[in-house]
N, CA, C and O of each residue as an XYZ file, in Angstrom:
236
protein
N      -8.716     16.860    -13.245
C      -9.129     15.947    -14.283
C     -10.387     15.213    -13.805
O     -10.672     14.708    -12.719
N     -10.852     15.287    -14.623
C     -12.913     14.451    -13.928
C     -12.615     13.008    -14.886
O     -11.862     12.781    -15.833
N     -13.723     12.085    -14.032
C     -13.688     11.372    -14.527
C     -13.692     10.820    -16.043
O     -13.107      9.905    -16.621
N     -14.791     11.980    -16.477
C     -14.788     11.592    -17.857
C     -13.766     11.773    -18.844
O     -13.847     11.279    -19.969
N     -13.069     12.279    -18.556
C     -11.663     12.664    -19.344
C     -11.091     11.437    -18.752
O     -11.465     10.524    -19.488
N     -10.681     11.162    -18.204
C     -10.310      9.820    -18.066
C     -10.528      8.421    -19.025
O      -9.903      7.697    -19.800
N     -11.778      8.565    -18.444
C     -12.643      7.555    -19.533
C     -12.101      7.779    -21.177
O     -11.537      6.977    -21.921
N     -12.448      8.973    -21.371
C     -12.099      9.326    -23.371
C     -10.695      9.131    -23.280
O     -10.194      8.639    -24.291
N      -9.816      9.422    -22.207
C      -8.544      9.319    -22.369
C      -7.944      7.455    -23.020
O      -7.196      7.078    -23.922
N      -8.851      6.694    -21.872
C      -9.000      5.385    -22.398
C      -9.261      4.805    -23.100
O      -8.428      3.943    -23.377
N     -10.322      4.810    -23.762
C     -11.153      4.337    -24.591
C     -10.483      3.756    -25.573
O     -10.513      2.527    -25.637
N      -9.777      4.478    -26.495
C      -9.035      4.101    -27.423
C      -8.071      2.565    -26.731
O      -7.740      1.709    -27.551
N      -7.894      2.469    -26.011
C      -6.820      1.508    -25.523
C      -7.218     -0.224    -25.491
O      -8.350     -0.404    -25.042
N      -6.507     -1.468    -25.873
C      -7.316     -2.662    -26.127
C      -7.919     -2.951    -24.315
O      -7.394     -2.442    -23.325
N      -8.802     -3.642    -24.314
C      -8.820     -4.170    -23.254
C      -7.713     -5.005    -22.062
O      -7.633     -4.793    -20.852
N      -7.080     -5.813    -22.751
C      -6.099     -6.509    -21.958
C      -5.229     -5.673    -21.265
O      -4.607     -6.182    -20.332
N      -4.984     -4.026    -21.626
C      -3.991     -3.626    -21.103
C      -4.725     -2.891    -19.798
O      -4.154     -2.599    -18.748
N      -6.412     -2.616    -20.180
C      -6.533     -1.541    -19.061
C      -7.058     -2.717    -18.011
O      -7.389     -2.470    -16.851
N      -7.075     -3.871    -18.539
C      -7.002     -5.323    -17.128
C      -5.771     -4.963    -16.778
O      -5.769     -3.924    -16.119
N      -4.634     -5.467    -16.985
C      -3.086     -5.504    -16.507
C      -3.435     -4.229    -15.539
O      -3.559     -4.353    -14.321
N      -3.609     -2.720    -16.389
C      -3.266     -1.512    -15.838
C      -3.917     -1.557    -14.256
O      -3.432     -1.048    -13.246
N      -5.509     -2.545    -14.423
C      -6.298     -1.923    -13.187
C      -5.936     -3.147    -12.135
O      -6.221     -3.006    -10.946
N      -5.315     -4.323    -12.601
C      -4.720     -5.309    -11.656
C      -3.357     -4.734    -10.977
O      -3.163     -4.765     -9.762
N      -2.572     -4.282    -11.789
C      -1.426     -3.122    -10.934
C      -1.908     -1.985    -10.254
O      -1.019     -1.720     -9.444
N      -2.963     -1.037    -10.111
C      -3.551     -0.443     -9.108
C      -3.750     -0.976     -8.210
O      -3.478     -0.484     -7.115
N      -4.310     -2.205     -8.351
C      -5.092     -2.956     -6.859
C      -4.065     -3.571     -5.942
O      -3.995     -3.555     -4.713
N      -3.003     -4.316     -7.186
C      -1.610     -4.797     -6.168
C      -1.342     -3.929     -5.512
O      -1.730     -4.017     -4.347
N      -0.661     -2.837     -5.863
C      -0.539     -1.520     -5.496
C      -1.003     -1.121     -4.204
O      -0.310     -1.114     -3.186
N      -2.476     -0.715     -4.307
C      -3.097     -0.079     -3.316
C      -3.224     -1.179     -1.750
O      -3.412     -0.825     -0.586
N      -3.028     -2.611     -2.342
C      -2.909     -3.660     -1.642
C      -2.169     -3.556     -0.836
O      -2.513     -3.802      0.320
N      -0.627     -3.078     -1.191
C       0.447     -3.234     -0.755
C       0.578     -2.823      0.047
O       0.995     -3.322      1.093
N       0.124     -1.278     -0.268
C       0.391     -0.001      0.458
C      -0.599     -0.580      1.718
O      -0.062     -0.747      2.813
N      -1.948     -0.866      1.570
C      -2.712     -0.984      3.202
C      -1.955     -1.985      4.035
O      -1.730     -1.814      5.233
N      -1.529     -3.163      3.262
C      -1.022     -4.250      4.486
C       0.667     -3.840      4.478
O       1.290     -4.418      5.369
N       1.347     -3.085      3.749
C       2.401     -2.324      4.679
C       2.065     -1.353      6.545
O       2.418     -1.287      7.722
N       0.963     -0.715      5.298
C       0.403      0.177      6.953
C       0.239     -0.613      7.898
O       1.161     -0.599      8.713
N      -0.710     -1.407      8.137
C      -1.192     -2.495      9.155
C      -0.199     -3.548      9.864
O      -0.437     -4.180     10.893
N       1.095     -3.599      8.994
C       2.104     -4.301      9.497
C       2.881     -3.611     10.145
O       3.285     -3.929     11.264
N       3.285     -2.297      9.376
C       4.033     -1.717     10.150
C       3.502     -0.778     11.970
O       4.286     -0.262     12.765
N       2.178     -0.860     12.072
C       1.219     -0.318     13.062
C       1.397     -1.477     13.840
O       1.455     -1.181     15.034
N       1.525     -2.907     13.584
C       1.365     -4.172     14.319
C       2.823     -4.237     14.545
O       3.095     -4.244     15.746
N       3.738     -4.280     13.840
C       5.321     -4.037     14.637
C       5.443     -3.124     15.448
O       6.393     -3.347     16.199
N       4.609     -1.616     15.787
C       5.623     -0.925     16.483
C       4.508     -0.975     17.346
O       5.056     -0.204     18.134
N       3.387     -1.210     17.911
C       2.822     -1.097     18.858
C       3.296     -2.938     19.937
O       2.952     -3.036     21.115
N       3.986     -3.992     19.285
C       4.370     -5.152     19.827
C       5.479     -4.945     20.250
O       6.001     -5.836     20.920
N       6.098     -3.885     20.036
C       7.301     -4.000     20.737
C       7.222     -3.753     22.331
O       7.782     -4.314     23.273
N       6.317     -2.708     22.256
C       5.687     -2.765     23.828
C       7.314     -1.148     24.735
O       7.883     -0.800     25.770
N       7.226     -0.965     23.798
C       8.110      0.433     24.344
C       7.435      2.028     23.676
O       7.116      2.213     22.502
N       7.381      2.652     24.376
C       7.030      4.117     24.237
C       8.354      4.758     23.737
O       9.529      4.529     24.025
N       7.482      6.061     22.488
C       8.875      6.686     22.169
C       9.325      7.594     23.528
O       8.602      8.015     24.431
N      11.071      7.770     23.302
C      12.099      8.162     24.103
C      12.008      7.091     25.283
O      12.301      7.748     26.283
N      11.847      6.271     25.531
C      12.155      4.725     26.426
C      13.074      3.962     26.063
O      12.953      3.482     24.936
N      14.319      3.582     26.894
C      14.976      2.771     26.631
C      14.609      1.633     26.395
O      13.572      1.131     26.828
N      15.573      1.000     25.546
C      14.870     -0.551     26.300
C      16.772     -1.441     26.383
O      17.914     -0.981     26.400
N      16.179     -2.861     26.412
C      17.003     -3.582     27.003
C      17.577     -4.720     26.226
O      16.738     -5.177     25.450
N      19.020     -5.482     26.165
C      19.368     -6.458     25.293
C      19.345     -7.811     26.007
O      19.826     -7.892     27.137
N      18.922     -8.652     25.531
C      19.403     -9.873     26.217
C      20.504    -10.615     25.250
O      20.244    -10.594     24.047
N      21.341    -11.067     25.541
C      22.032    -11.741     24.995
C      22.240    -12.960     25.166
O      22.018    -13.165     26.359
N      22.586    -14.047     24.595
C      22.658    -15.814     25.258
C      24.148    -16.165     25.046
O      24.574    -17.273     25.373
């Protein structure tokens, strides 16, 4: 599908919805990068290599 089919696909549609539509892409795509980046920042802080045990402390 090329862009322009896209576009004609739209066109017809009011404005307010293809705001809503393109503000839910961006949440979206939002989400998805600072999932990645969080989840890359949790597993490199744990500070263990895969197949490494690790250890419990308990109080």
């Amino acid at each position: 599908m090329k862009a322009v089919d896209i576009l004609e696909w739209v066109m017809g549609w009011p404005w307010p919805i293809l705001l809503v539509f393109g503000a839910l892409m961006a949440w979206g795509a939002a989400r998805v990068i600072t999932w990645d980046v969080r989840y890359r920042f949790e597993e490199q802080s744990s500070g263990l290599t895969p197949g490494q045990k690790g250890t419990c402390e308990c109080e």
